[in-house]
N, C-alpha and C positions, 0 to 999 in steps of 0.2 A: 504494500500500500504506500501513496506518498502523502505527503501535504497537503495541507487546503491551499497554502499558499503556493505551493509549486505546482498543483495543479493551474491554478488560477494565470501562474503567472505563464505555463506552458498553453493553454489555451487561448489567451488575451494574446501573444506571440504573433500567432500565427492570420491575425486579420488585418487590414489596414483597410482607411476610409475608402467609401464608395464614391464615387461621382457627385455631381452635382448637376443639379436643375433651376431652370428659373420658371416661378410660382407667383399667382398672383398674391399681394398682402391678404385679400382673403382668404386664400388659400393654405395661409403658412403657420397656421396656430399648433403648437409644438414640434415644430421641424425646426431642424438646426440648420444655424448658419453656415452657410459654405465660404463667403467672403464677406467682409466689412460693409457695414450700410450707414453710409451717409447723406446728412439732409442735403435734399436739391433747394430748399431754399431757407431762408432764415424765418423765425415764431418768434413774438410776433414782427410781419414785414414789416412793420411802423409802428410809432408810439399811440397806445390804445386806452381806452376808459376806462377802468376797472370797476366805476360807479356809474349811475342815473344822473345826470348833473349838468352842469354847466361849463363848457371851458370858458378858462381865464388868462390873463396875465396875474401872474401872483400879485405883480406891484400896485397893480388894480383896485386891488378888494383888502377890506371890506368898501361897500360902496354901491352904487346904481351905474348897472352897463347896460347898453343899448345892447338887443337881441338880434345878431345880423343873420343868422339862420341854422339850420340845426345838423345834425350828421350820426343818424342812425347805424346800426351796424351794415356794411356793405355798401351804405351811400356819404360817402368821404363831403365834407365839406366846402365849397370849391372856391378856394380863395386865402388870402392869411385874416387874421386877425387881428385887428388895430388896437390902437387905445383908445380903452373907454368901452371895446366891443367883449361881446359874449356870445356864445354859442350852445345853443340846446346840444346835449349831446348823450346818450344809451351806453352801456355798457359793451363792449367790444366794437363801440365808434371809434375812428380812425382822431386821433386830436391834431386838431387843425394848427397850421402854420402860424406861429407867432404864440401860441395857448404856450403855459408853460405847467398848470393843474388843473383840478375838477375840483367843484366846491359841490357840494351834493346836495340833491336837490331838496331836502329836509332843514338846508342850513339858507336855503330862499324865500324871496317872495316876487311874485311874479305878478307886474301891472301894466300889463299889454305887452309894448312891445321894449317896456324896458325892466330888468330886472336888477333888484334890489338885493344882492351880496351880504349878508349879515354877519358872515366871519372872515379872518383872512386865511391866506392860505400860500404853503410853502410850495418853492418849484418841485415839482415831482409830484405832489400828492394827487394819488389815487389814477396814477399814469403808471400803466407799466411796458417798456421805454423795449425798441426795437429789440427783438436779440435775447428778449430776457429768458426766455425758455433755451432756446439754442440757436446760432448760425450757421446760414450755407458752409457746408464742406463738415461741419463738425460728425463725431463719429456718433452716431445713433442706437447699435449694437454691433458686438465685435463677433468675427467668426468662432465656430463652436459654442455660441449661446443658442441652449433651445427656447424658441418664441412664446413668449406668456400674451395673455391678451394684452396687456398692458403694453407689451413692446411694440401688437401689430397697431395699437392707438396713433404712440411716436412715430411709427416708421410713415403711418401716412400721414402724420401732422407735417413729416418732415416732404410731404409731397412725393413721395417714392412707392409705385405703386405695383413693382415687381423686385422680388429679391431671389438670391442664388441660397438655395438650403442643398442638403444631403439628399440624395434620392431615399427613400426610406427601402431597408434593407430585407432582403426578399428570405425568408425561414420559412421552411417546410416544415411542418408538424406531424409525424402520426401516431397513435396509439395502436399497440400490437397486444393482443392478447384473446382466445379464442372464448374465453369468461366474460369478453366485454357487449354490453348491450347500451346503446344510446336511451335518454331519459324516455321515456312511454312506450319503448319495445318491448315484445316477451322475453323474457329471459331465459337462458338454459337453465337446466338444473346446476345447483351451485352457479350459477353466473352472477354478476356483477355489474354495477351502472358506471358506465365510463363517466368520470369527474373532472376530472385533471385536465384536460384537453380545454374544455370552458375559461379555468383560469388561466393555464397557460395561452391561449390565444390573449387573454383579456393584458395578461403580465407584457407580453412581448411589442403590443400596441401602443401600450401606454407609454413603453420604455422608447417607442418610435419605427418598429421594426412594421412591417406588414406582412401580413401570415397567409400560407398556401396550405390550405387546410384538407389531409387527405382521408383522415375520418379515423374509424378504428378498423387495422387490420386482422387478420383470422394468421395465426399459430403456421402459414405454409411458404414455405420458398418463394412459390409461385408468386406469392400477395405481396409477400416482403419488400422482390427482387423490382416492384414494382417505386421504390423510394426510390431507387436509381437514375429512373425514369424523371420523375417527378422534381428530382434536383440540378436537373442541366437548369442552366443559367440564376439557379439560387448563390443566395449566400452564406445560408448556415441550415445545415439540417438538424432539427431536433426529435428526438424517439421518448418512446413513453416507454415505458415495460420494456422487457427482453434482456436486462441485462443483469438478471441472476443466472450463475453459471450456465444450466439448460438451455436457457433464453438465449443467454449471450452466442452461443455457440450456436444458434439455431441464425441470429443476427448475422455469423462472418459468414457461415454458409449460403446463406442467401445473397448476402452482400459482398463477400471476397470476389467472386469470379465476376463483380460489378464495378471493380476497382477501390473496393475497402481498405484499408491501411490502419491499423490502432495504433495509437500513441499511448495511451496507457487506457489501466482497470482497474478498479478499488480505489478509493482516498478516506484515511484517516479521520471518518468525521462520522458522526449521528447526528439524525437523519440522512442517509443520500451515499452508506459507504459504496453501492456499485453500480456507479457512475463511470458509463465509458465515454473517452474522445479517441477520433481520429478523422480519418481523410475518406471521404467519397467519391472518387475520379475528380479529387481536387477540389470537393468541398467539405470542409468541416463540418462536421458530425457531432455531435453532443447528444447520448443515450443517457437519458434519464429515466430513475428507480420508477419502478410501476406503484410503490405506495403513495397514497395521495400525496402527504405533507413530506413525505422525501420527494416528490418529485417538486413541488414547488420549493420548498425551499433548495435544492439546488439549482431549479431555475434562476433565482434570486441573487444565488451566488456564484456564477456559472454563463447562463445565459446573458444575464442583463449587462455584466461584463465587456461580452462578445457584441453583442449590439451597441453597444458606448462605442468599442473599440472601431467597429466600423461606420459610424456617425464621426469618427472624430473628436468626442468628448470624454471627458475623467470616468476612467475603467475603476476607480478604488470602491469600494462600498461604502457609502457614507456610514459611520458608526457614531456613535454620546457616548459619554459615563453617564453611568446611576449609581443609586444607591441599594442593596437589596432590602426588601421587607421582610426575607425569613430568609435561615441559614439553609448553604447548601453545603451536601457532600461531598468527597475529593473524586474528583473524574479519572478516569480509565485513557487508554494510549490514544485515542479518538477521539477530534476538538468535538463540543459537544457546542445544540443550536438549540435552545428550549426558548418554548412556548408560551409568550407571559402577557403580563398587563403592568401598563404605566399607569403613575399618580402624578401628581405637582404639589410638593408641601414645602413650602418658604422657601419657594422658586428653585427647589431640586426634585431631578428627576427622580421617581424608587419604581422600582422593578419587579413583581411576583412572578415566580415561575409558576405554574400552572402542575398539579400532583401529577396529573398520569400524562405523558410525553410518549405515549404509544403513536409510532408514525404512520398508521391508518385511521387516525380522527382527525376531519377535518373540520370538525364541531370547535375542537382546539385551538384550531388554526386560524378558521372563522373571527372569534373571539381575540385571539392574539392584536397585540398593536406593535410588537416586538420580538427581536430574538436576543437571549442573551449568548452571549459567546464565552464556552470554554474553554480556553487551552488545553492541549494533552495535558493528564499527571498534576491537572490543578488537586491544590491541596484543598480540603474542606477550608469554609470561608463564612464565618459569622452576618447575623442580620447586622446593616451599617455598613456593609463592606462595597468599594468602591468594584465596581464589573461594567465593559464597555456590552453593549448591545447597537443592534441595525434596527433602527424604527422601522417597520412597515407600511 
């Protein structure tokens, strides 16, 4: 068996970024950047209202100014403003030539066509001044950031209405097992409701990858030999089940004389110890355990990695410290990934592991908000005691 780490790190190895596309800003809501985006024009293009009010010359007011005419948003004012003059003006009006603030219109009084200024007022007020959000050429998001709503906001405030992202990366998915039956089918005897497949498309989506979904296989060569097929022009193929010994052997057979290749089998870990990689006529492969929560959580650890890695962006797993809320026992030669719930108590994180960590309840997993991580040959560790975990 190896490492989580030296799995992790042999697997993440062997991908590099995919291509790039250019996508409408509508179109680009969690797709990563392929190149830098900068604004094509400057926010705002001119000094704007931030109030209902009146512009002024500060030197003006307090005082009675003739009303020389008004400047709603989108219809700019046409002309400068003198002394003595005022101008009606709305919030995101364009402030006119010669104005130098807004007195609001709470702080007037208005009789016909001349108005009466009741306070004074400093240059700048209530003007917020060319440039103030950002300017032409400035950078708006830097490549390798994936896009929040928030960013496709800026990226068209900055007038930019296509950008270059990461093609989203093509994973085949199947589940292999002859016990498997999809949610409302009959079931064999002894058979079993395929699960895993549901979250793992939902896992791989999210993470940015786009999923070729080929169902659940049946136990034969024939069907197997059929991922082969299925994976020309992908980028990562992922397997559910098959890779308990039997299984696994049943896997190269079908798959060797298809251009299979293993890079390793087994890693050091609970949940997910027999977990294969390797090559399928040159596309990576990732066989994941057929138990629910072993196969998601090595998705997690494993999968999303590879998908980073071909996006372009940080393969690490993000982790926290906590704090525990009850004492655990000393672990065994296999990092250990348990099943817990977080709290927040005077703004620290605490952490419960969950009693039964059996890796066919997904009822557990459901519930979980976290995994705590254990080192091999951790020694037992008292409630209070500091332990990193991966939020979920």
């Amino acid at each position: 068996m190896i490492s989580v780490a030296e799995a992790t790190q042999r697997v993440v190895a062997v991908f590099a970024p995919v291509a790039s596309q250019t996508v409408p800003v509508g179109e680009a809501f969690a797709r990563v950047l392929a190149e830098p985006v900068e604004a094509r024009m400057t926010q705002p293009p001119a000094p704007m209202s931030s109030m209902d009010g009146y512009a002024v010359r500060a030197a003006d007011v307090p005082g009675t100014l003739k009303l020389a005419g008004s400047a709603p948003a989108g219809h700019p004012f046409a002309g400068s403003l003198g002394a003595g003059q005022t101008v009606r003006i709305f919030t995101g009006g364009v402030v006119p030539d010669g104005a130098d603030a807004i007195v609001i219109q709470e702080d007037t009084e208005a009789q016909g066509a001349r108005i009466v200024m009741k306070v004074a007022a400093k240059p700048g007020k209530h003007i917020r001044p060319a440039g103030m959000d950002f300017r032409q050429g400035d950078l708006l998001a830097p490549p390798g950031r994936r896009l929040t709503a928030r960013d496709l906001s800026l990226i068209a405030a900055g007038d930019v209405a296509e950008v270059r992202v990461r093609r989203k990366p093509v994973v085949v998915v199947a589940a292999t097992g002859d016990e498997l039956s999809l949610p409302g089918q009959p079931r064999s005897a002894g058979g079993i409701v395929a699960s895993s497949g549901f979250a793992l498309k939902a896992m791989i989506e999210s993470w940015g990858g786009g999923v070729r979904d080929l169902g659940v296989l049946p136990d034969r060569i024939e069907a197997i030999q059929g991922i082969a097929d299925a994976a020309q022009g992908a980028d990562l193929v992922v397997t559910l089940g098959g890779a308990s010994v039997g299984d696994h052997d049943l896997i190269q057979n079908a798959l060797g004389p298809r251009g299979f290749e293993l890079d390793f089998w087994k890693i050091a870990m609970r949940p997910g110890k027999p977990l294969i990689f390797g090559r399928l006529g040159g596309v990576p492969l990732i066989g994941l355990p057929g138990n629910p929560v072993s196969a998601l959580v090595c998705a997690t650890l494993f999968v999303q990695p590879a998908i980073s890695a071909l996006l372009g962006t940080e393969t690490r797993i993000a982790t926290r410290a906590a704090k525990l809320a009850q004492p655990l026992g000393p672990n065994d030669s296999r990092q250990d990934y348990l099943r817990c719930e977080t709290t927040t108590r005077d703004g620290e994180l605490w952490v419960r592991a969950f009693d039964v960590q059996d890796s066919s309840m997904l009822s557990g997993l459901a519930k979980a908000d976290a995994l705590i991580v254990r080192p091999p040959h951790a020694t037992a560790i008292p409630a209070g005691a500091r332990v990193e975990v991966i939020p979920l």
